[in-house]
C-alpha positions as CSV (number, residue, x, y, z in Angstrom):
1,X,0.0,0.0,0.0
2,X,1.3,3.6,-0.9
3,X,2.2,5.7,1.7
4,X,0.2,8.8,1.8
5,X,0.8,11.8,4.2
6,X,-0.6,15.2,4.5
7,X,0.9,18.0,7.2
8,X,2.4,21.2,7.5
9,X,5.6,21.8,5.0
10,X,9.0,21.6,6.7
11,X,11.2,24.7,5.5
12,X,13.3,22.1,3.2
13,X,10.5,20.6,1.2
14,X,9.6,24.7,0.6
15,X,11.6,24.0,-2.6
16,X,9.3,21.3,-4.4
17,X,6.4,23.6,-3.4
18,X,8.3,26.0,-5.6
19,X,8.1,23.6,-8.3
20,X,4.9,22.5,-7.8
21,X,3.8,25.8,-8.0
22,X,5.8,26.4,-11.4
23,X,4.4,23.0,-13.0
24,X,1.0,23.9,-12.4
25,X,1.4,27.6,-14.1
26,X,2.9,25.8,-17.0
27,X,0.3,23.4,-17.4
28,X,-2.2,26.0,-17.1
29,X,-0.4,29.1,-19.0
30,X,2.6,27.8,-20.5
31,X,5.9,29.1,-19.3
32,X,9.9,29.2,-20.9
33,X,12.5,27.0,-19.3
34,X,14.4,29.7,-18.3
35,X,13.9,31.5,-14.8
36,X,12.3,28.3,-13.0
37,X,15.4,28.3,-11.0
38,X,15.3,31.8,-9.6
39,X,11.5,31.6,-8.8
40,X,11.7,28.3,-7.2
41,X,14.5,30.0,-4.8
42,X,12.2,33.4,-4.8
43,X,9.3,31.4,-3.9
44,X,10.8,29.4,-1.0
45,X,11.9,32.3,0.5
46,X,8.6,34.2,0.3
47,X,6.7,30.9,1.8
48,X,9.4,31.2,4.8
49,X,8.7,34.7,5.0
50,X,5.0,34.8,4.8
51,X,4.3,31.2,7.0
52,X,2.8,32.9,9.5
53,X,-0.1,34.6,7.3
54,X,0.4,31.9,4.4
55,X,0.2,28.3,6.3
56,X,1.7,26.0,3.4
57,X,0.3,22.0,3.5
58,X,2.0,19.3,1.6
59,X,0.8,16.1,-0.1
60,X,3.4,13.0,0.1
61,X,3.6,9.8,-1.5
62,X,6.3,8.3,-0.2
63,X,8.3,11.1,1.2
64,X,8.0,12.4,-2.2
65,X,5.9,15.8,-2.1
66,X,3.1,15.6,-4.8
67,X,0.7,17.9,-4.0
68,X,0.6,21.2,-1.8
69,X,-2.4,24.1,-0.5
70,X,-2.3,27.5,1.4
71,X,-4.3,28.7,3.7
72,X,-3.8,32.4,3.7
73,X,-5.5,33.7,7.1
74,X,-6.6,37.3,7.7
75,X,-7.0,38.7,10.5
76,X,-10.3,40.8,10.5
77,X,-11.7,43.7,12.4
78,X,-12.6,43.4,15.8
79,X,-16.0,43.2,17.0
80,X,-17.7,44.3,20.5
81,X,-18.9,40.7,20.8
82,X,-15.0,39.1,19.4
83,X,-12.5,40.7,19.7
84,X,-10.1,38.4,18.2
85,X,-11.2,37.2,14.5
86,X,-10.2,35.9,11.8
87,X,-10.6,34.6,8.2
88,X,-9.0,32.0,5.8
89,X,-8.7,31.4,2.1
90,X,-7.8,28.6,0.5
91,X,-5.4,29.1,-2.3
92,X,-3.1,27.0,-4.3
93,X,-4.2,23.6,-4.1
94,X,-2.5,21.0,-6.3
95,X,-1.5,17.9,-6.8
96,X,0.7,16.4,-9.4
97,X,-1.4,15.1,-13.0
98,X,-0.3,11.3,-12.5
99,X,-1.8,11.4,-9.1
100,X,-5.2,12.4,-10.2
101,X,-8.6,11.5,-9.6
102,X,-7.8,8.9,-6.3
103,X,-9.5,11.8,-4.0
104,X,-5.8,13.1,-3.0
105,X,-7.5,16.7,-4.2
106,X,-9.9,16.3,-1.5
107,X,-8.0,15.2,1.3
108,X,-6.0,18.2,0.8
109,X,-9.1,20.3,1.0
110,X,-9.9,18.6,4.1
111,X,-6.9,19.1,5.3
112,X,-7.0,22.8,4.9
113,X,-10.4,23.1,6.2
114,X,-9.3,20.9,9.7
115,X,-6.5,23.5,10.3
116,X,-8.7,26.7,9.9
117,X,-10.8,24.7,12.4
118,X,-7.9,24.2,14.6
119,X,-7.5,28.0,13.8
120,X,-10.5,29.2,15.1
121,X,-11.1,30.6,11.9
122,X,-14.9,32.2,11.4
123,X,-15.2,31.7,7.8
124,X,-13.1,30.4,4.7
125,X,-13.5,31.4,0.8
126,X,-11.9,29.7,-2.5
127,X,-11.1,31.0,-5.5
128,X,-11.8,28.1,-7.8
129,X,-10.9,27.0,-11.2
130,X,-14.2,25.9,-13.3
131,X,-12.8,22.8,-13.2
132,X,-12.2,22.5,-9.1
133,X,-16.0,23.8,-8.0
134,X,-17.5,20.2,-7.8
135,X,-14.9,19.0,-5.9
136,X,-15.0,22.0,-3.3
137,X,-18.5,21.6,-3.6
138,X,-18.5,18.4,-2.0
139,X,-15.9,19.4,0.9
140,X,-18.8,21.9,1.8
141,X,-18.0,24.9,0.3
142,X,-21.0,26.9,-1.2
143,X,-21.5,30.4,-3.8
144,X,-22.2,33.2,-1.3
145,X,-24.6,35.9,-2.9
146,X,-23.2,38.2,0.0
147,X,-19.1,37.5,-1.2
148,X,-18.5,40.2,-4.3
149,X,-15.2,40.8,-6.1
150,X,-14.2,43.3,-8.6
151,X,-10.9,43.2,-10.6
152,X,-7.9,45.4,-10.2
153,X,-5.4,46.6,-11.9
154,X,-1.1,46.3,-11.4
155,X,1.4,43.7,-11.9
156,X,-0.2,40.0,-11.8
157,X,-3.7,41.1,-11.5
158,X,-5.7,39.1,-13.2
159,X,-8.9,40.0,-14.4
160,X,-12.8,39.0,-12.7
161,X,-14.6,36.9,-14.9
162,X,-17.9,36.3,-14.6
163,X,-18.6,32.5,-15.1
């Protein structure tokens, strides 16, 4: 039987993150050889930087890391009845093509959604491929007709499309 883990990344597995994250903007975009190196160092060192806000999960298959998610928490403003609040969103989850479609996807969601428990987080949003709503769909996550966005402008906005 495979070995399958999911838990919190250790600081030297921040590296195949990296490259998860770069596979899966290739796959989805298309990107040159060159520069992978430089963002996969860029990226580590912004996940070690950012781990308090940006919690970073990882997927193994036999020690080998396969699949990854973020939970991005922020904190929110104060309220006479709590104080102390805070929100999540789920961001990056992704797990390797070969490993597809055994329900690793959804363990990772779960995964997410145990630690903003664990969190004490109130609420917790996903910005979802097309593709991915069914499968957060079934992990409980719902559209909001209260939850609005609008598009921006700057370097790596992307635009709102309404689907």
């Amino acid at each position: 039987m495979t070995n399958i883990e999911i838990r919190a990344a250790r600081p030297a597995e921040l590296e195949a993150v990296a490259g998860l994250r770069w596979r899966w903007v290739a796959e989805q975009d298309g990107l040159p050889a060159a520069g992978r190196d430089e963002f996969v160092r860029e990226f580590a060192a912004w996940a070690r930087e950012n781990a308090a806000t940006h919690r970073c999960l990882v997927l193994l298959r036999e020690e080998q890391v396969i699949g990854m998610a973020f939970l991005a928490i922020t904190a929110r403003v104060p309220s006479p009845l709590v104080f102390s609040r805070a929100a999540g969103d789920v961001q990056c989850v992704y797990v390797v093509p070969e490993a597809r479609d055994d329900g690793l996807g959804g363990r990772l969601i779960d995964a997410t959604l145990r630690l903003a428990a664990d969190l004490g987080l109130e609420r917790v949003t996903v910005h979802s491929s097309s593709r991915a709503v069914p499968a957060y769909e079934r992990h409980g996550f719902a559209a909001s007709p209260h939850l609005l966005q609008t598009g921006v402008s700057g370097p790596g906005a992307s635009p709102v499309r309404s689907t």
